[in-house]
N, C-alpha and C positions, 0 to 999 in steps of 0.2 A: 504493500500500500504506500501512496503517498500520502504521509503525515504533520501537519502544523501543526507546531507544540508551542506553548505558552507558559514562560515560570519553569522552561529547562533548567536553568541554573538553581533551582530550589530542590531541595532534601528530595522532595518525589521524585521530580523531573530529571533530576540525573541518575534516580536506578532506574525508573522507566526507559528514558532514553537509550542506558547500554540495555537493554534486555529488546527493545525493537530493534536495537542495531544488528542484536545476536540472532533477531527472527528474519533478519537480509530485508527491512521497509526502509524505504527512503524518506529521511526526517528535515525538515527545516524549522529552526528553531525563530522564535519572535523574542527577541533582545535590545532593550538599550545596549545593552554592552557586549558585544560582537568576543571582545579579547576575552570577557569573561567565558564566553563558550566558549573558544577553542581552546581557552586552558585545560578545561574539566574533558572535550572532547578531541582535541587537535585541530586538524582542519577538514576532517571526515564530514562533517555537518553543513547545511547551506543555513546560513541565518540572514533574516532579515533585522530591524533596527526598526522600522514602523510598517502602517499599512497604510496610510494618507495618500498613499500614487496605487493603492490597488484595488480593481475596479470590482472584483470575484472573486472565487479560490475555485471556481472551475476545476483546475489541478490536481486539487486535493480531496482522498478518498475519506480522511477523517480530520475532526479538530480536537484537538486537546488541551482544554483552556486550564493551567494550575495556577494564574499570576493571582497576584495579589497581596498585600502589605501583611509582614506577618502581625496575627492580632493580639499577640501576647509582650511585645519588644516594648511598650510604652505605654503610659497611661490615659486612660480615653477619655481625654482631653473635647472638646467640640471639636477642636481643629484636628486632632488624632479620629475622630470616629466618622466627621468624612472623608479624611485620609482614607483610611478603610474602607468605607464606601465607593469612593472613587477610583481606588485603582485595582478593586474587582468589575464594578458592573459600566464604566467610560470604556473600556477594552472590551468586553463580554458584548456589548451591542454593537460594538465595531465587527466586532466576527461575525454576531447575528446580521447586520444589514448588509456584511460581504455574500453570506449565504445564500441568502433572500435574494442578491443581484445575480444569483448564477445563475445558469443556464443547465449544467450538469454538475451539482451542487453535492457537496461531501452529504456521505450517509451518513454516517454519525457525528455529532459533537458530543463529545463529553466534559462535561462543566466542573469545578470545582463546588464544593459547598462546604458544610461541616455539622454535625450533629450538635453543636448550640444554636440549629434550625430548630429546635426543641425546646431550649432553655431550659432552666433547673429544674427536672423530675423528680427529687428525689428518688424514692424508691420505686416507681412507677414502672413497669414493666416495657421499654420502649422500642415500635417497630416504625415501618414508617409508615404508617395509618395511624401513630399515636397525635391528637390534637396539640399544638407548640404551647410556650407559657410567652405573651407578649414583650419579649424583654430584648436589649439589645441584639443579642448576637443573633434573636429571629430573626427580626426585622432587618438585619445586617442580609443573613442568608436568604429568608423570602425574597427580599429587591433580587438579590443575585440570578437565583432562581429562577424568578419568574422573565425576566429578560433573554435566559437559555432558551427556555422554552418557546420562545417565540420564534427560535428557527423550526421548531418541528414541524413539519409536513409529511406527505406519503412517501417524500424521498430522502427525509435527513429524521432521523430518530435524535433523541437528545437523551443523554444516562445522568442525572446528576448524583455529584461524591459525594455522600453526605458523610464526610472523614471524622474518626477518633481521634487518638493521642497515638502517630503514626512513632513505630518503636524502631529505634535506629541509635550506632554510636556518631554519627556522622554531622548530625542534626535535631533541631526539633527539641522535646525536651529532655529526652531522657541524658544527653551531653550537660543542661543545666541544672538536675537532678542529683547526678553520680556521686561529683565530688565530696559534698558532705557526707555522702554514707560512707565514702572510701574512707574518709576520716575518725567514723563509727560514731556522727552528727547527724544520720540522717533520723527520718521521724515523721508522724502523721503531722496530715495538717488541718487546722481544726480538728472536731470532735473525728475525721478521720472515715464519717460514716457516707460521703460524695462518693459516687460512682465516676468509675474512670473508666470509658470505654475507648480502649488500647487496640492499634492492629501492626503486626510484624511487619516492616519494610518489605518483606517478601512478597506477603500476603497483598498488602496495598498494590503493590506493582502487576502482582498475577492476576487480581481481582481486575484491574484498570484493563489487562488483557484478554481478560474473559469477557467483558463489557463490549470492548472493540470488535471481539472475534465474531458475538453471538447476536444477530441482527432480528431475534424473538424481545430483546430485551432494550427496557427504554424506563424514563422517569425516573425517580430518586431513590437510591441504595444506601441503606447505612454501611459504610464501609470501616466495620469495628468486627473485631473477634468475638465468637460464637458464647464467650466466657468473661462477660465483663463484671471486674472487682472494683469493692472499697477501696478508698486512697490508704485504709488502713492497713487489707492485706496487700495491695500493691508496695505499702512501705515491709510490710514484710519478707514479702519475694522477694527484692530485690536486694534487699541487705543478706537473707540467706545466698541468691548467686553470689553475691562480692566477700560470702561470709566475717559480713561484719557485722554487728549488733547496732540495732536503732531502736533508742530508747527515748527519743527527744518527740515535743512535740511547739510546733509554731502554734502559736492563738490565733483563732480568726479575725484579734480585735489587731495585731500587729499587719497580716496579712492586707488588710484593710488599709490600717496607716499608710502602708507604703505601694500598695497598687493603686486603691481608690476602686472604684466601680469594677476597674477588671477582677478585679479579688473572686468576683462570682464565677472566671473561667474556672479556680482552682478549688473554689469554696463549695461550691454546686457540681453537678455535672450526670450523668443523662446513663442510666442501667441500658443501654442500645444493643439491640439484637441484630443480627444480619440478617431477617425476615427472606426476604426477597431474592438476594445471592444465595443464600441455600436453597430455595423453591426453583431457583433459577439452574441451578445445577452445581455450583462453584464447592470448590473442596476445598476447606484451608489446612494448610499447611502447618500451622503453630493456631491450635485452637486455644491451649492452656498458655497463661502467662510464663509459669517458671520455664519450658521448654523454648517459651520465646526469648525471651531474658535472659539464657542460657546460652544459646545459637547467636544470639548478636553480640552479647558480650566475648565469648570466644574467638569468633570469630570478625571483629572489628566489622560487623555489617552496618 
């Protein structure tokens, strides 16, 4: 296939990227920063830099949109939350209205999102038929969302991610995690009882692939492990692989002080099932945390 990818240079985008490189499709990457690609990939890649001179994508058998401001780097400020808003969904209808102008128009897009399309569940059992809680990061996701969706036709399907806490040493968060456990400082946060619904770097790439390959499949996927835990026993697991003891725990009244509003990404968080990828057929690969936790850490994935 020929493929435009978007947020190659992000944590997803570059395992995805080598894994369609390894399946022989032909990729062109959308970058401000051209050198940043060919760092990560050589000069194997075509990249563009914008789409303002492009009339279609005609060319292209699939889109794959990951850009977007990471939503955890700062605090969500007015000016940091349309930050966020903007440089998901000003990109995402630029793709849409290229599709819409084609004539032999990509069959899939597949969008970014994330399962704080939900907002804080607690303990709610969550698929994606579960009703959202009106709170930023819906309302963040929805806009996103619903602007994908407006490529769909009988000849372009649209899949959106509705992504976990993607498990990697590479990126993301389990790198801003680690250190304190290695130190035997790691520990719950708040009372520890937030769900964290986690998916293995693998998993997320294979799943992105199973989406592409399967043209039965369309509309929003929570892309989380079949086993989603407490931040209490995810501080567990993980101090067991690093075997180190975590006995500490942050308050949610500090966690607050110093994030603000975002505090609810770590304070809250969404029990998500993979409803739909398993009904759909998909097999994952690291269903349990410790095995996944296990395999990445080992092996620097």
């Amino acid at each position: 296939m020929n493929i435009l990818i978007t947020g190659g240079t992000g944590l997803i985008g570059r395992a995805l990227i080598c894994q369609l490189a390894l399946d022989k499709h032909n990729i062109t990457v959308l970058s401000r920063s051209p050198q940043k690609v060919y760092s990560h990939f050589c000069n194997e890649m075509a990249c563009w830099t914008h789409l303002d001179d492009k009339e279609n994508l005609n060319q292209f058998d699939a889109v794959i949109n990951l850009a977007g401001e990471p939503i955890a780097d700062k605090r969500w400020t007015p000016e940091q939350k349309q930050t966020l808003v903007n440089s998901r969904c000003k990109l995402t209808q630029k793709l849409v209205d290229l599709i819409k102008a084609s004539d032999s128009p990509p069959g899939v897009l597949i969008s970014g999102s994330a399962v704080g399309f939900y907002g804080d569940q607690g303990e709610n059992n969550v698929t994606e038929e579960t009703p959202p809680k009106d709170e930023f990061t819906h309302q963040l996701c929805a806009k996103w969302e619903n602007i994908a969706l407006d490529a769909q036709t009988p000849l372009t399907r649209v899949c959106l991610l509705r992504t976990g806490i993607v498990l990697s040493t590479k990126g993301g968060a389990l790198p801003k995690m680690s250190p304190p456990f290695k130190l035997g400082l790691g520990g719950k946060l708040g009372n520890g009882k937030q769900y964290m619904p986690w998916i293995h770097i693998d998993d997320m790439v294979n799943a992105i692939v199973f989406l592409l390959n399967n043209n039965n499949t369309q509309g929003a996927f929570n892309l989380t492990a079949p086993h989603p835990v407490q931040n209490k026993a995810f501080t567990t697991t993980l101090a067991h692989v690093l075997k180190r003891p975590a006995f500490m725990t942050i308050p949610a009244t500090i966690l607050k002080l110093m994030m603000g509003e975002s505090a609810t990404l770590v304070l809250g968080g969404q029990q998500a099932f993979p409803k739909k990828l398993l009904d759909a057929g998909f097999s994952f690969r690291y269903p349990q945390l410790e095995g996944a936790l296990e395999d990445i850490i080992r092996h620097k994935k």
